[in-house]
C-alpha positions, 0 to 999 in steps of 0.5 A: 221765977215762972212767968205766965202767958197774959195775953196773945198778939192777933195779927194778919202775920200768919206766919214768921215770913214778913214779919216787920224786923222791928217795931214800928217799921209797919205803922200802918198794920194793925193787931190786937193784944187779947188777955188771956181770961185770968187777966181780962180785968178792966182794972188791970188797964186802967189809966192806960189809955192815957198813953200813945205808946207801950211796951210789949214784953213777949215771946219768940215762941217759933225760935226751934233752938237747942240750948243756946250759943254766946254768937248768932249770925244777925240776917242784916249782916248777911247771916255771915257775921257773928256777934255776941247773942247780947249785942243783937234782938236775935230770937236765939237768945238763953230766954227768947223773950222780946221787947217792943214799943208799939202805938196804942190806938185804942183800948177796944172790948177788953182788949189793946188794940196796936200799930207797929207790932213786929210780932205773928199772930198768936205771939204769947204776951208777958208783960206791958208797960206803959212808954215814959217818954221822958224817961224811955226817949234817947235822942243821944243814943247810938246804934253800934254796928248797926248805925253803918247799916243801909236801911233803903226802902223799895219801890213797890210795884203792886198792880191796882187790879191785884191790890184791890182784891185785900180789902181796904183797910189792910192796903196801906200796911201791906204796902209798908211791909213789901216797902222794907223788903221782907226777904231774908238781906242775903238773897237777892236772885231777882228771878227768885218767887217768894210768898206770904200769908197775909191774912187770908190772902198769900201775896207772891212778888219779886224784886230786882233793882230796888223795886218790889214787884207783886205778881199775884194775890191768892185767896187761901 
């Protein structure tokens, strides 16, 4: 079976850097799902807009893999531990197809507009469904491994005359991103710089002792 491209995610994620590490992590952070024209059919939407939540079925389209491996060394364990490649949601996987409940605000000049995506920009689309909640809600559900896994948010020290420079509608989701600590889990040098594209803007902090520090915000 082929599967086609119907639609591209458009976010301020420009690149993989940043990137919420799972769905609705970044509530606040806004994209858009853009059908390509063969599927820019109004029909094809209608009834959604009845819905607060949908399924995106999309591609890891910046995974560079050989072939694929039965275990994969998931980040939040340190990049030390294998698991088996169908235990975890990393992009190494025989299909890279990835699946993600995101919020539908609204449905805006043909196009779906989102919170919560965990996708970069330009991230192909395969699919969308509506979110049943009576049929897709596990309240009993587990999390294997992963339930022994700290999730701690960071303090984010993020100076006023720096923020100030984004503009305003873009704060809120910023600050969400740099609060559940976009470096990869195993570094923790807190003399370390990092940056990323975000929008138009690359951002450049760093952490230690649990506070984010942002230290500069630069026009690209």
């Amino acid at each position: 079976m082929e599967i086609q491209v119907i639609a591209r995610v458009r976010n301020d994620f420009t690149t993989k850097f940043a990137v919420p590490r799972q769905a609705g992590l970044a509530e606040s952070v806004e994209s858009r799902v853009v059908f390509e024209p063969e599927f820019a059919n109004p029909d094809a939407l209608r009834g959604l807009e009845g819905f607060s939540h949908i399924w995106l079925i999309w591609g890891f389209d910046r995974a560079r893999m050989e072939g694929w491996s039965p275990t994969v060394r998931p980040p939040r364990l340190g990049g030390n531990r294998r698991m088996g490649v169908f235990a975890t949601r990393s992009p190494f996987r025989p299909n890279r197809l990835g699946l993600s409940a995101v919020r539908l605000l609204r449905i805006e000049d043909g196009a779906l507009v989102v919170s919560g995506a965990d996708m970069a920009d330009n991230t192909p689309v395969y699919d969308i469904k509506p979110y049943l909640p009576y049929a897709d809600l596990r309240p009993e559900a587990t999390g294997g491994y992963t339930d022994a896994l700290p999730h701690r948010l960071l303090q984010v020290d993020f100076p006023e005359e720096l923020l100030r420079k984004l503009p305003e509608a873009k704060r809120a989701g910023l600050l969400e991103v740099l609060s559940h600590d976009p470096r990869p889990s195993y570094q923790e040098d807190p003399l370390r710089e990092y940056g990323f594209a975000f929008g138009d803007f690359e951002v450049r902090f760093r952490v230690s002792d649990g506070t984010l520090t942002v230290f500069a915000v630069l026009a690209q």
